[in-house]
Structure formats: structure tokens, C-alpha cells
ZATIKE-732092 format. One line per field, with one value per residue: x, y, z of N, C-alpha, C in turn; residue number from 1. Coordinates in Angstrom, 3 decimals, always signed. Layout:
% ZATIKE-732092
nc1: (X / ...) $
nc2: (Y / ...) $
nc3: (Z / ...) $
cac1: (X / ...) $
cac2: (Y / ...) $
cac3: (Z / ...) $
cc1: (X / ...) $
cc2: (Y / ...) $
cc3: (Z / ...) $
i: (NUM / ...) $
% end
This chain:
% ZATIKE-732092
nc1: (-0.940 / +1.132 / +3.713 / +3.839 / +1.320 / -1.625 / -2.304 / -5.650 / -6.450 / -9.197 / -8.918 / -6.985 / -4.350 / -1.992 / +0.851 / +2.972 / +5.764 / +4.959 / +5.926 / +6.592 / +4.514 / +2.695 / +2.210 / +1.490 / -0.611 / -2.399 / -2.621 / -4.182 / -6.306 / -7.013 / -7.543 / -9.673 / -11.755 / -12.626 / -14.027 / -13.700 / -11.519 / -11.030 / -8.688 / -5.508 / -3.846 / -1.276 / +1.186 / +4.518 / +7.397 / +8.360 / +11.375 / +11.127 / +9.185 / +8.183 / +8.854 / +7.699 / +4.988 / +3.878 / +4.607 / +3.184 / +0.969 / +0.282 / +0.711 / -1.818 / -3.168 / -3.890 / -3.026 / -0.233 / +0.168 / +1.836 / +5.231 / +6.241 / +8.643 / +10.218 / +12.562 / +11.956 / +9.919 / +7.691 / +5.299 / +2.748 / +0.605 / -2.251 / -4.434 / -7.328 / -8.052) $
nc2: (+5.023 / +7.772 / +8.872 / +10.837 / +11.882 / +12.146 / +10.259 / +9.448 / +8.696 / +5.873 / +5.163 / +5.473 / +3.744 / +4.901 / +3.363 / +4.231 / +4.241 / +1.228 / -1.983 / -4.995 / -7.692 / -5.251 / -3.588 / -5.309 / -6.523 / -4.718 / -3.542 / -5.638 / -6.058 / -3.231 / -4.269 / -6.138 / -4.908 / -3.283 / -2.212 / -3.914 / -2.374 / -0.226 / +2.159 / +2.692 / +3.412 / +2.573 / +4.110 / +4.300 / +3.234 / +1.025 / -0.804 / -3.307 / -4.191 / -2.434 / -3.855 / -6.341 / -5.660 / -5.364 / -7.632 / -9.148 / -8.457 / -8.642 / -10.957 / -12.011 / -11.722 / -8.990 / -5.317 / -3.185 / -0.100 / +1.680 / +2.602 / +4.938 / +7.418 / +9.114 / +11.010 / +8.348 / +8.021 / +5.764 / +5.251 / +3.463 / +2.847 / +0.641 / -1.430 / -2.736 / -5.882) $
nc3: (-16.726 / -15.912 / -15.242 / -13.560 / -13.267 / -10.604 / -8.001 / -7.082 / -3.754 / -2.252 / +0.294 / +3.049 / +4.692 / +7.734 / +8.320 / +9.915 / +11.789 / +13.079 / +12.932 / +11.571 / +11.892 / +11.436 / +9.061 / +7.023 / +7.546 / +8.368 / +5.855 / +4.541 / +5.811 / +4.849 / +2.036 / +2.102 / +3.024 / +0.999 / -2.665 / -5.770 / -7.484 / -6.222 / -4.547 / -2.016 / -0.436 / +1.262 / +3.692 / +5.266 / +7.614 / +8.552 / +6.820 / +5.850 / +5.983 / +3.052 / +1.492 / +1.698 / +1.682 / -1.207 / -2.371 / -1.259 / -1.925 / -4.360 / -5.147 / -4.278 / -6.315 / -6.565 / -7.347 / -7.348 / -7.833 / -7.531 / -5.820 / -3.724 / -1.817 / +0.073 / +2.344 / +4.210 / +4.011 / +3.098 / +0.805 / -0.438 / -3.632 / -3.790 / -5.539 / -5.826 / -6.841) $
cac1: (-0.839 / +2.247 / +4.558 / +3.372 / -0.264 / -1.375 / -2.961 / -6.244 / -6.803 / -10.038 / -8.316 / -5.208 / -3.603 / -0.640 / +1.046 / +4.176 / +6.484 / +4.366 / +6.989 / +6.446 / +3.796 / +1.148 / +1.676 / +0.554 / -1.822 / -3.472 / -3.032 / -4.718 / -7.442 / -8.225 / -8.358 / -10.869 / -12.823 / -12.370 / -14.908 / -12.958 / -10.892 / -10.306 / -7.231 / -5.420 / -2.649 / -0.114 / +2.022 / +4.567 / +8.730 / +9.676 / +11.981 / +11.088 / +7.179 / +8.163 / +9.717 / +6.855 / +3.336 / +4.173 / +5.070 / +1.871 / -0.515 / +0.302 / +0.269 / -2.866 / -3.944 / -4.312 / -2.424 / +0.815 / +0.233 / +3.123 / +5.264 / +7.109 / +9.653 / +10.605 / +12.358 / +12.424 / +8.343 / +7.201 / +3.240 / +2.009 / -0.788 / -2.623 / -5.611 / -8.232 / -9.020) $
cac2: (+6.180 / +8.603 / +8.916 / +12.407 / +12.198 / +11.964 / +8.722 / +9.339 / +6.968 / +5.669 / +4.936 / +5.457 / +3.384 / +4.887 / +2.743 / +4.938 / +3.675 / +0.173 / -3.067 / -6.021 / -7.690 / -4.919 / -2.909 / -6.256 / -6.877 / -3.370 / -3.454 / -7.078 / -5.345 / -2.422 / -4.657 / -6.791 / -3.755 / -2.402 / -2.893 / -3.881 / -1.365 / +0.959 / +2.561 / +2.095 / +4.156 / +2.611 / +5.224 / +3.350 / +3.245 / +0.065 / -1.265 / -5.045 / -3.420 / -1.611 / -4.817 / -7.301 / -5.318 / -5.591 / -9.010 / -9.991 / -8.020 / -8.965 / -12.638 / -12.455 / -11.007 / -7.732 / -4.209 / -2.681 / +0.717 / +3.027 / +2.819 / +6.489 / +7.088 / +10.661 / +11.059 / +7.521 / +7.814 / +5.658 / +5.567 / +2.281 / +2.972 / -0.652 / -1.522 / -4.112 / -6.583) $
cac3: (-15.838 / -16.289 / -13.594 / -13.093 / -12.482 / -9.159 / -7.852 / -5.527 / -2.740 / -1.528 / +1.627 / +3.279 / +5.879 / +8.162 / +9.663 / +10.045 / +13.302 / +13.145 / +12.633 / +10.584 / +10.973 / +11.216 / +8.196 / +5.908 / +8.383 / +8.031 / +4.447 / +4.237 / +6.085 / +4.275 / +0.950 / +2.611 / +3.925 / -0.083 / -3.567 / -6.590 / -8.324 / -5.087 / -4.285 / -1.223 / -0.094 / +2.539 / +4.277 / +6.294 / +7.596 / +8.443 / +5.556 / +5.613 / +5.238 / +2.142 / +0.622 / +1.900 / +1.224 / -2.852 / -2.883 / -0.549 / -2.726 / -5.968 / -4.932 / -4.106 / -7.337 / -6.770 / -7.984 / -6.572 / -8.958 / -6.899 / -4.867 / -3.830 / -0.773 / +0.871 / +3.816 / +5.000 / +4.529 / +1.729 / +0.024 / -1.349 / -3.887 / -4.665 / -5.897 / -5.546 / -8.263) $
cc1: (+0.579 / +2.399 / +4.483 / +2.258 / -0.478 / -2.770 / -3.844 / -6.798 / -8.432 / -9.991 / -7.512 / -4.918 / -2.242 / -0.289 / +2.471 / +4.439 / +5.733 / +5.813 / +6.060 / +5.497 / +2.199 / +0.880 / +1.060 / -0.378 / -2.969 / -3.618 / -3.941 / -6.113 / -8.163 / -8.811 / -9.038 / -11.916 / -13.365 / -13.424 / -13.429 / -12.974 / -10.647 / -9.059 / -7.079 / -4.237 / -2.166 / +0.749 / +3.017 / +6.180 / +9.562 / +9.580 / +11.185 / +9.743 / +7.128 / +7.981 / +8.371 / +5.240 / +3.675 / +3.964 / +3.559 / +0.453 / -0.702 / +0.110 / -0.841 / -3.657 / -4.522 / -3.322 / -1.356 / +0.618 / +1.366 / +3.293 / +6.763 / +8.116 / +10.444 / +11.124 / +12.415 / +10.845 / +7.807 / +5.522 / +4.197 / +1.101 / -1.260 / -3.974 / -6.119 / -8.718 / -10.338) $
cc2: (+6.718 / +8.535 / +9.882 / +12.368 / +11.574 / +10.604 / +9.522 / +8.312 / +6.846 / +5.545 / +4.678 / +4.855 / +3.612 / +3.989 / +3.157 / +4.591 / +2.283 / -1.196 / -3.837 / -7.261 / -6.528 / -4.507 / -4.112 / -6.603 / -5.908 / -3.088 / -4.444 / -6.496 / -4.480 / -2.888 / -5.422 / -5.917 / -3.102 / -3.242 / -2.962 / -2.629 / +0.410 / +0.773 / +2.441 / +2.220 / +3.692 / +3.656 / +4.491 / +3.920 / +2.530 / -0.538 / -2.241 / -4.943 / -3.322 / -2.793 / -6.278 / -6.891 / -5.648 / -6.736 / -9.971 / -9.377 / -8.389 / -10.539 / -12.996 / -11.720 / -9.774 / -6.519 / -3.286 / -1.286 / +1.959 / +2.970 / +4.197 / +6.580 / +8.475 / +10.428 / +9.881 / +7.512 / +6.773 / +5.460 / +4.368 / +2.061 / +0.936 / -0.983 / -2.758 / -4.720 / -7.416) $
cc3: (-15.917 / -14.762 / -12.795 / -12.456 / -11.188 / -8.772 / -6.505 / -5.135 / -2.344 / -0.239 / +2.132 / +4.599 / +6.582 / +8.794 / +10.280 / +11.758 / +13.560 / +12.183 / +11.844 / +12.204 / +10.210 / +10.121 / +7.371 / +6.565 / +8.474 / +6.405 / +3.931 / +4.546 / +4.966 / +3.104 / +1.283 / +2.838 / +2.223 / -1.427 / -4.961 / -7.470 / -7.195 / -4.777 / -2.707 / -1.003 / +1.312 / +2.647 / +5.443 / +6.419 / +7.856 / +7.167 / +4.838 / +5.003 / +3.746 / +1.321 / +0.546 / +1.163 / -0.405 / -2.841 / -2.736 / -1.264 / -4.212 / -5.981 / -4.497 / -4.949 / -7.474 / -7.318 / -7.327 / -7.733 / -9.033 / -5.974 / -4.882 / -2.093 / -0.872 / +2.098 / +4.747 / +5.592 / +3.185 / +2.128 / -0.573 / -1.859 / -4.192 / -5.136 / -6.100 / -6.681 / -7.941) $
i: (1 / 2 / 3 / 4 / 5 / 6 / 7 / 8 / 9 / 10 / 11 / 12 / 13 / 14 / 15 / 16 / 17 / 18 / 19 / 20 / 21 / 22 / 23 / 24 / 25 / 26 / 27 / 28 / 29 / 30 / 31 / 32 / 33 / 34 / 35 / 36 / 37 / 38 / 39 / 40 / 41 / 42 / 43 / 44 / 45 / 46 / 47 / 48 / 49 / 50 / 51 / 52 / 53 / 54 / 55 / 56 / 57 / 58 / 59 / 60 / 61 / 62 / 63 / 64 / 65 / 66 / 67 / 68 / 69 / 70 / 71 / 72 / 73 / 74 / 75 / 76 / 77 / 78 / 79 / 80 / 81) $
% end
């Protein structure tokens, strides 16, 4: 995937103004809720979030495919293996 094209989500979780632990806790969710190979757009602003969802999705074998950051808003696309 080029750094250009645009990634669509199956389902997007904000959790924008939400602390540590919910955003991995809503992201844990929606890939439980999700069929393999859906997308799965976090939207979030605390830091520690940004730095943790990656680490906790890929260790559990699944797909970190982008992550982007505006504004002090970042998107976390990932995808379900």
C-alpha cells in the first residue's frame, strides 16, 4: 500500500479525550467484535495510547497498517488477522 492511498475502515473507534487504559481496551474490543482482514481505525489523543495500541496489536498477531497524527489527533489503521 503506498503512503498515498487512502485506507478504508470497517470500523472506527474514537476514543479522543479517553486516558490509558480505555483506548486499548476499545481497540481490544472492536478486534474481537471484527472478521479477519477488517480494518479498524483508532482515532485517539492521549500520548501513552498512541505508543501502547501498536505494540498490543501486533503482539497479538495482528496488523498495525498506519499510523497518521494531525493536530495532536492521531488515526490507528489495524487490521485483523
Amino acid at each position: 500500500m503506498t503512503k498515498r492511498s487512502k485506507i478504508k475502515p470497517d470500523k472506527v473507534v474514537n476514543v479522543i479525550s479517553d486516558i490509558c487504559p480505555i483506548p486499548l481496551i476499545e481497540a481490544r474490543k472492536a478486534l474481537s467484535a471484527s472478521k479477519t482482514g477488517e480494518i479498524i481505525e483508532i482515532i485517539g489523543t492521549h500520548e501513552a495510547s498512541k505508543r501502547e495500541i501498536p505494540l498490543a496489536i501486533e503482539s497479538s498477531g495482528n496488523s498495525v497498517l498506519r499510523i497518521t497524527e494531525r493536530d495532536g489527533i492521531w488515526h490507528i489503521f489495524i487490521q485483523k488477522a
